[in-house]
PDB file of N, CA, C and O in Angstrom, chain B, residues numbered from 101:
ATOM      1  N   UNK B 101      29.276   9.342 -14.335  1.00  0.00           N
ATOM      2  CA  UNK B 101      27.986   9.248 -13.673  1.00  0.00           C
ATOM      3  C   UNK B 101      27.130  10.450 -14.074  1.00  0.00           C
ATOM      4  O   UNK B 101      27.267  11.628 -13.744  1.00  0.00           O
ATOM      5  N   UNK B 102      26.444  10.022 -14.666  1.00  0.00           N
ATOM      6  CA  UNK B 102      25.255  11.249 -14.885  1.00  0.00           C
ATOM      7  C   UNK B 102      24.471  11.886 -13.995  1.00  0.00           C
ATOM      8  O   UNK B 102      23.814  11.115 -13.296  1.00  0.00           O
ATOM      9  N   UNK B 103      24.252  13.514 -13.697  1.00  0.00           N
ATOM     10  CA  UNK B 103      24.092  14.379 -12.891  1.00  0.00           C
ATOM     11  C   UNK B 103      23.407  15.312 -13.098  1.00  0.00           C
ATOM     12  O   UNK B 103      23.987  16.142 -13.799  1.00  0.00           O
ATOM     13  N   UNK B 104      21.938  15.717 -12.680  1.00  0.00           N
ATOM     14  CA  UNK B 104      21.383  16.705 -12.855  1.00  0.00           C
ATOM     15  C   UNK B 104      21.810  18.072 -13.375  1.00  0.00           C
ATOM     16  O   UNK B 104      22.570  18.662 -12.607  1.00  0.00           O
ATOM     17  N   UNK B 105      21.479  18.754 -14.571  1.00  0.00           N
ATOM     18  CA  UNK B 105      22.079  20.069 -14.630  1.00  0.00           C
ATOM     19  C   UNK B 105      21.445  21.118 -13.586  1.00  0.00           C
ATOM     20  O   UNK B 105      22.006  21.881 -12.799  1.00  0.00           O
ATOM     21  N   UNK B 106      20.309  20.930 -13.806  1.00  0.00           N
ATOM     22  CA  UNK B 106      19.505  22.070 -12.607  1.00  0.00           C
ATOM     23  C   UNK B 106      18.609  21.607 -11.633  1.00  0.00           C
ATOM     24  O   UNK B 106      17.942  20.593 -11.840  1.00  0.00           O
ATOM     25  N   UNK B 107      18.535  22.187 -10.693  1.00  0.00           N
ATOM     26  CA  UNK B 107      17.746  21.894  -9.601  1.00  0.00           C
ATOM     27  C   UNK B 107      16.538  21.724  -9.887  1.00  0.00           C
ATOM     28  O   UNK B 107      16.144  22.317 -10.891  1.00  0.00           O
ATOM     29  N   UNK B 108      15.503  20.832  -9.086  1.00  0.00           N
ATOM     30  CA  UNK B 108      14.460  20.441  -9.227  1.00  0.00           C
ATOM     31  C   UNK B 108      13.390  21.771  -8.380  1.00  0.00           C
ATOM     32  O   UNK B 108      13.831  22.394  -7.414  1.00  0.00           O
ATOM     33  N   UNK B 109      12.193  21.983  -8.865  1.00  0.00           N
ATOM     34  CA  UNK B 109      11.684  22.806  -8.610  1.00  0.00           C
ATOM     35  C   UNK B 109      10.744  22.471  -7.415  1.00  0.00           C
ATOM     36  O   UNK B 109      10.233  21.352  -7.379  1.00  0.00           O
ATOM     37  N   UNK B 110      10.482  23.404  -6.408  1.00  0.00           N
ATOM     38  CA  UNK B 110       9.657  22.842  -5.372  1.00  0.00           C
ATOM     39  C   UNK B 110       8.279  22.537  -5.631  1.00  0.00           C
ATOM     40  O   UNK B 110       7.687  21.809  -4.835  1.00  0.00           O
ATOM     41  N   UNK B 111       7.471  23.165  -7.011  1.00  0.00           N
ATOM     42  CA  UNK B 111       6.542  22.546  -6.708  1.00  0.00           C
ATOM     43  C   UNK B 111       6.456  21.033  -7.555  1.00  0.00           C
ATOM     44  O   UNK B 111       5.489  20.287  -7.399  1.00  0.00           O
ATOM     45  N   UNK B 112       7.424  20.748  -8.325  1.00  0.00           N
ATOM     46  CA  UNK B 112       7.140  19.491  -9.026  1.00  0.00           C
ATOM     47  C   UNK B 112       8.236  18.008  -7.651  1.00  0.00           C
ATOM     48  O   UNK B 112       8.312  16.779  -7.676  1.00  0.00           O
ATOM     49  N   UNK B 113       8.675  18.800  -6.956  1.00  0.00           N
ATOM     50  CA  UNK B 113       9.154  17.949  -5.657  1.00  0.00           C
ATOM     51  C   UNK B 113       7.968  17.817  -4.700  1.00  0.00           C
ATOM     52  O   UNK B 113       7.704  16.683  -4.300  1.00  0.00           O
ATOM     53  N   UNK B 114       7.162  18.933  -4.256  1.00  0.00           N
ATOM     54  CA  UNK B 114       5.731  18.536  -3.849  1.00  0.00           C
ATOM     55  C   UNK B 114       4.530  17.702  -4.621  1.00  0.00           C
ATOM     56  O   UNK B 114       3.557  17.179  -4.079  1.00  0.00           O
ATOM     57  N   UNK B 115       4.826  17.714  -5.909  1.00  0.00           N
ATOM     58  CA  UNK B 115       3.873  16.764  -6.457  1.00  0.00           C
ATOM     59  C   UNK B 115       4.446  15.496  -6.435  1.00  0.00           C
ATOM     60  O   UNK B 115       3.787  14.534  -6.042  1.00  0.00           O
ATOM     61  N   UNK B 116       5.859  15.356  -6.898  1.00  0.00           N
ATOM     62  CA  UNK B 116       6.494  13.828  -6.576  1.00  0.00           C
ATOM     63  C   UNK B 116       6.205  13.154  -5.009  1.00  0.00           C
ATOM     64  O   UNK B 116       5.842  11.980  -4.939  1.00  0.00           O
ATOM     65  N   UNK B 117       6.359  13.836  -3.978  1.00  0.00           N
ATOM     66  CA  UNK B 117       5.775  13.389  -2.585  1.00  0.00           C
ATOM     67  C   UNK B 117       4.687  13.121  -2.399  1.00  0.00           C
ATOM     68  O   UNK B 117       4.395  12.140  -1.716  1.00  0.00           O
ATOM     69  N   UNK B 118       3.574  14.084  -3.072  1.00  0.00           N
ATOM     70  CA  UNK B 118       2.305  13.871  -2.749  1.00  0.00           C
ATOM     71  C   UNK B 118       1.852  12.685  -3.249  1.00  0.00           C
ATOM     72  O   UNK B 118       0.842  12.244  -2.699  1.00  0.00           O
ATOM     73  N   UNK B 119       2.391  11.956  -4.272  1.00  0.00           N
ATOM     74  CA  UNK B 119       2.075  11.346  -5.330  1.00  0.00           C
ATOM     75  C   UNK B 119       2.127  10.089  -4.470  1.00  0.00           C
ATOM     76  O   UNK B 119       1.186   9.455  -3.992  1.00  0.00           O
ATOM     77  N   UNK B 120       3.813   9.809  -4.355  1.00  0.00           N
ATOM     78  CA  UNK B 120       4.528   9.005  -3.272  1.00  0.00           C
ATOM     79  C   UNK B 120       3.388   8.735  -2.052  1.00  0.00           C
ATOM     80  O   UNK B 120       2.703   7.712  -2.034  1.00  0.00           O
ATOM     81  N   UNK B 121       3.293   9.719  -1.114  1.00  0.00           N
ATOM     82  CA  UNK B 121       2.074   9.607  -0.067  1.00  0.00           C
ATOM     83  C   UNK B 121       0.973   8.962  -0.736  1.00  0.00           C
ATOM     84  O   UNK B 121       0.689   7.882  -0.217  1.00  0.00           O
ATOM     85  N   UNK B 122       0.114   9.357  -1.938  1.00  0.00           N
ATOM     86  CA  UNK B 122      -0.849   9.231  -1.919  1.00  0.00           C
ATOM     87  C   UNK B 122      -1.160   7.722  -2.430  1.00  0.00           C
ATOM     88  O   UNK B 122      -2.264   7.191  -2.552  1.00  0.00           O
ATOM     89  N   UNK B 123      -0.054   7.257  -2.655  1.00  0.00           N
ATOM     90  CA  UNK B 123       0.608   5.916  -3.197  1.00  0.00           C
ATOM     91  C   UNK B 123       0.159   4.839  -2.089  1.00  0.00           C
ATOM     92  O   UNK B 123      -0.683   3.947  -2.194  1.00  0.00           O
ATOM     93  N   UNK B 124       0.977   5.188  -0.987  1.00  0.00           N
ATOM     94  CA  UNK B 124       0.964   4.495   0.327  1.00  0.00           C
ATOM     95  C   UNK B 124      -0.230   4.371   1.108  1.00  0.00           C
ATOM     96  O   UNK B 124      -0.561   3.378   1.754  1.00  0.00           O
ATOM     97  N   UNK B 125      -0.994   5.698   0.977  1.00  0.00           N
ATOM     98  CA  UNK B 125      -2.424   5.776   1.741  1.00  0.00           C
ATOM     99  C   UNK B 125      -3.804   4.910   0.918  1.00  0.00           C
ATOM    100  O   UNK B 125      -4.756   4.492   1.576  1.00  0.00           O
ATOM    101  N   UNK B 126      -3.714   4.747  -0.532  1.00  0.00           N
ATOM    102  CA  UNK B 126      -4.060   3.644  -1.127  1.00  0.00           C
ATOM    103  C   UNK B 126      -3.927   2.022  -0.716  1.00  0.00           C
ATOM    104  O   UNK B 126      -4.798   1.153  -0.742  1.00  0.00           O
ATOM    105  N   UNK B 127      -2.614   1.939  -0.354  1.00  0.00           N
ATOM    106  CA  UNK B 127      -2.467   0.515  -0.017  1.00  0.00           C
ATOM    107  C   UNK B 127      -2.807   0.145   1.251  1.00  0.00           C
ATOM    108  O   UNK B 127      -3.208  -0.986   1.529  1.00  0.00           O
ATOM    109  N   UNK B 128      -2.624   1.342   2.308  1.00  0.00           N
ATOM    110  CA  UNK B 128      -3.372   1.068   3.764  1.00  0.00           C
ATOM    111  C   UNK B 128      -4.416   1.013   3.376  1.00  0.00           C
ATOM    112  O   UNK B 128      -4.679  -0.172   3.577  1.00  0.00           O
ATOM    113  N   UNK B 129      -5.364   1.493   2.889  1.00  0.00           N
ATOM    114  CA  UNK B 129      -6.458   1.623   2.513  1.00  0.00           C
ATOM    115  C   UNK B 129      -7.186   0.474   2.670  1.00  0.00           C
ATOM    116  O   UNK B 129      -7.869   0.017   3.587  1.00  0.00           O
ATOM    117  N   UNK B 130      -6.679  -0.145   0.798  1.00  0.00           N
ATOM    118  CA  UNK B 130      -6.779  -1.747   0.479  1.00  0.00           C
ATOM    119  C   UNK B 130      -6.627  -2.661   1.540  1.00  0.00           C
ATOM    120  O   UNK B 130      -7.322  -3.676   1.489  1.00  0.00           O
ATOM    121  N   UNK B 131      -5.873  -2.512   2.474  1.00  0.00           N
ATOM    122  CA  UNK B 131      -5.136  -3.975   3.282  1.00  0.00           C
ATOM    123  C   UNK B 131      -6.196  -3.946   4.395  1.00  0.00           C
ATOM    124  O   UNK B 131      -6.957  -4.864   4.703  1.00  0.00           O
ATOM    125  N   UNK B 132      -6.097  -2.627   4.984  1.00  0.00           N
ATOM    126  CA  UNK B 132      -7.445  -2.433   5.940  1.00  0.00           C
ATOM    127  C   UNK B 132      -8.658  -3.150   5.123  1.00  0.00           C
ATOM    128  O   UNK B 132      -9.039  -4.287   5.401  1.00  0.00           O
ATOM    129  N   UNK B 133      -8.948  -2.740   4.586  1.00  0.00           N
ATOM    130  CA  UNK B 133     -10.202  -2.953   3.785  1.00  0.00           C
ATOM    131  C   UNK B 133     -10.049  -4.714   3.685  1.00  0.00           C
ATOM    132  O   UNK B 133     -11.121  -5.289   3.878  1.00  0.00           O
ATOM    133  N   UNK B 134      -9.342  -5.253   3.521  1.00  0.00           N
ATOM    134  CA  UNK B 134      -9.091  -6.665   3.102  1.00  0.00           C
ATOM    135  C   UNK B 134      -8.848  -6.786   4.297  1.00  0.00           C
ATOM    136  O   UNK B 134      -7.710  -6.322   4.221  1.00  0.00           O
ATOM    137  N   UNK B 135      -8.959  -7.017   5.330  1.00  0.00           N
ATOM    138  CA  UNK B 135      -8.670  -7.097   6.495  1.00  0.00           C
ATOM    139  C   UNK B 135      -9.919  -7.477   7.806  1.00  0.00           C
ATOM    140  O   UNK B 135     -10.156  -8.211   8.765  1.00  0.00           O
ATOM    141  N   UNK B 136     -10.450  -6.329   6.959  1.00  0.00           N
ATOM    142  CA  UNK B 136     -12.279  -6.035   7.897  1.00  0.00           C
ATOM    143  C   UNK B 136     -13.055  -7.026   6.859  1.00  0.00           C
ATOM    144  O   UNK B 136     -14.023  -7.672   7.262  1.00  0.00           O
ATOM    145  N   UNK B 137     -12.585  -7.132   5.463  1.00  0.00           N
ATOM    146  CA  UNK B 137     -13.704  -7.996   5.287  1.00  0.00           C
ATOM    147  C   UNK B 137     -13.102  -9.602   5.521  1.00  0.00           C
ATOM    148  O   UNK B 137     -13.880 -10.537   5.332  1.00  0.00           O
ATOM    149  N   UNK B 138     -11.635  -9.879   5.955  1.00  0.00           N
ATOM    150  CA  UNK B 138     -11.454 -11.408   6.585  1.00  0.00           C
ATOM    151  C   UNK B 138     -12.168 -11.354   7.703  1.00  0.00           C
ATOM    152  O   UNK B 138     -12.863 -12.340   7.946  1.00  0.00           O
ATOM    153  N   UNK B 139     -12.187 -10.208   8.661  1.00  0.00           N
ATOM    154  CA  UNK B 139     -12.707 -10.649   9.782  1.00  0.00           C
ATOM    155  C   UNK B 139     -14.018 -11.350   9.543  1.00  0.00           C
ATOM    156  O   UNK B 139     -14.393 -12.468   9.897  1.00  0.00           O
ATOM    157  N   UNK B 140     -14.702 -10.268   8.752  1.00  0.00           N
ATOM    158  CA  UNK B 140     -16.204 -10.268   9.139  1.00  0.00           C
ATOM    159  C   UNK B 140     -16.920 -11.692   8.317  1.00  0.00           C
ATOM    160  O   UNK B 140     -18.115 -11.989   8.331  1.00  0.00           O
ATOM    161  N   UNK B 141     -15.841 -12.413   7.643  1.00  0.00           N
ATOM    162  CA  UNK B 141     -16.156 -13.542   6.777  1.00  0.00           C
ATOM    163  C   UNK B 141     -16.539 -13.343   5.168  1.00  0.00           C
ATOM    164  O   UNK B 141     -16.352 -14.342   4.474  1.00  0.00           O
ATOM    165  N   UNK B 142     -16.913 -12.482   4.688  1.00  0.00           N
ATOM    166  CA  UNK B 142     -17.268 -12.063   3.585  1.00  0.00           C
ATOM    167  C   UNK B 142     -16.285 -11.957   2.041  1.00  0.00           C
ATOM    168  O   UNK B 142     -16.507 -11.598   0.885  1.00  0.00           O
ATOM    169  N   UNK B 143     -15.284 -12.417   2.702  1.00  0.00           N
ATOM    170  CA  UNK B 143     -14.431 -12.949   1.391  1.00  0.00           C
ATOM    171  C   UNK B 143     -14.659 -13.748   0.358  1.00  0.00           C
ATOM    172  O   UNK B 143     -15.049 -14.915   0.325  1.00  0.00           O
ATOM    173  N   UNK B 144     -14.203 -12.545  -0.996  1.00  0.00           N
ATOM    174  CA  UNK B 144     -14.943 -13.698  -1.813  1.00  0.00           C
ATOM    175  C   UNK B 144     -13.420 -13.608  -3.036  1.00  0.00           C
ATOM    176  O   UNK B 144     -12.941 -14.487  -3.753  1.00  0.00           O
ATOM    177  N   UNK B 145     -13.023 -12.167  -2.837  1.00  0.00           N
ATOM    178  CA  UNK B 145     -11.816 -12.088  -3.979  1.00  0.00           C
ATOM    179  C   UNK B 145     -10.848 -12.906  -4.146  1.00  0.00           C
ATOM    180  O   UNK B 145     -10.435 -13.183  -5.272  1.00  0.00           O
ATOM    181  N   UNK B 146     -10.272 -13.488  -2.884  1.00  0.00           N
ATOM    182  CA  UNK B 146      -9.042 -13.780  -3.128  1.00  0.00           C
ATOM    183  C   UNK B 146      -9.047 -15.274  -2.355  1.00  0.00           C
ATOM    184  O   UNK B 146     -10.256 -15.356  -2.135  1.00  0.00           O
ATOM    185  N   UNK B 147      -8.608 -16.212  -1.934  1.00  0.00           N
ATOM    186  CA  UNK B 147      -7.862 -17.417  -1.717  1.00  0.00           C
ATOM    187  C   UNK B 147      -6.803 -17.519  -0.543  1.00  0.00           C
ATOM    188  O   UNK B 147      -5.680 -17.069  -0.769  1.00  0.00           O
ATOM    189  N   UNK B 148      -7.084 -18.091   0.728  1.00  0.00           N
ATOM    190  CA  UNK B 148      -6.315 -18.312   1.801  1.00  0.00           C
ATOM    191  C   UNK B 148      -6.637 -19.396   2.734  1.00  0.00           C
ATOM    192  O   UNK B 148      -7.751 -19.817   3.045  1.00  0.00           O
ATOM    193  N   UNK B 149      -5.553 -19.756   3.105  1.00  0.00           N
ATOM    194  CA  UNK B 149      -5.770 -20.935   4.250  1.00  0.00           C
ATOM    195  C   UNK B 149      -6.455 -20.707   5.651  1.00  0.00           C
ATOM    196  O   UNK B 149      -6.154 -20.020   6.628  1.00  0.00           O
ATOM    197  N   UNK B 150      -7.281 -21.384   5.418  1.00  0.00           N
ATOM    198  CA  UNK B 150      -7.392 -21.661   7.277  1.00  0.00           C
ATOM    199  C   UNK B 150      -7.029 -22.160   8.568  1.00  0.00           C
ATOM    200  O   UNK B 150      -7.251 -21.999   9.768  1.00  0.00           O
ATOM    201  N   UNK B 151      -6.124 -23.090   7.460  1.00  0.00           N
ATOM    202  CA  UNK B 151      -5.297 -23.998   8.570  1.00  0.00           C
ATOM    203  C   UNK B 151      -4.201 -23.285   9.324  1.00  0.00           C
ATOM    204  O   UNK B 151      -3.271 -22.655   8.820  1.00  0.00           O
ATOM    205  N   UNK B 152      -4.494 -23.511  10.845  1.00  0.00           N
ATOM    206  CA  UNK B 152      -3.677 -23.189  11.694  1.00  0.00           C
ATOM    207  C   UNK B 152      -2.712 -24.084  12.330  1.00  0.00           C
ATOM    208  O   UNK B 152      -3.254 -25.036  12.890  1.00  0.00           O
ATOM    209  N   UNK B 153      -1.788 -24.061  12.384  1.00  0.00           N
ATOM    210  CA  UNK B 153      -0.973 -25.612  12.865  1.00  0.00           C
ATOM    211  C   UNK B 153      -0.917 -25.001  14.643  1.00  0.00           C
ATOM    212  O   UNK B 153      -0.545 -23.897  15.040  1.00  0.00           O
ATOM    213  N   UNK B 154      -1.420 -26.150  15.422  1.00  0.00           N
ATOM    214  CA  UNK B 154      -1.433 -25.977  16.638  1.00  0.00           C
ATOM    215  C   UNK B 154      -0.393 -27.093  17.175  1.00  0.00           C
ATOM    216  O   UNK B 154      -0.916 -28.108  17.636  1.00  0.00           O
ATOM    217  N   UNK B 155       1.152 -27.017  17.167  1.00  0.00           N
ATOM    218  CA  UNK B 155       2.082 -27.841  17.675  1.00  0.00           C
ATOM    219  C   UNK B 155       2.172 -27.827  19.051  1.00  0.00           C
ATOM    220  O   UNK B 155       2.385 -28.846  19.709  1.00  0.00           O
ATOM    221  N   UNK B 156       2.013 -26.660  19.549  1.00  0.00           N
ATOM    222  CA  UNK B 156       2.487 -26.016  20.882  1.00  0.00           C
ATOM    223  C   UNK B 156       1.596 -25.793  21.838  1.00  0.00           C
ATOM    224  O   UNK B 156       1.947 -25.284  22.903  1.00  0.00           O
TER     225      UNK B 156
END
């Protein structure tokens, strides 16, 4: 199994996290954003149903 010879340095472990974070805060971002504009009706990018099945 292959194994690091030397330890990773803290600041290139703070840039791998930040990176990571800044990764994630992008996609909240997007989804919010895609989100406020389903509400508000203004969709134009993407493709979804409206149909709601009301069995119950």
């Amino acid at each position: 199994m292959a194994v690091p010879k030397k330890r990773t340095s803290k600041s290139k472990k703070n840039a791998r996290k930040a990176n990571w974070k800044r990764k994630g805060y992008k996609a909240a971002q997007k989804s919010l954003s895609l989100a406020k504009s389903m509400l508000r009706g203004k969709t134009t990018s993407f493709v979804y149903s409206m149909y709601v099945e009301e069995g119950e």
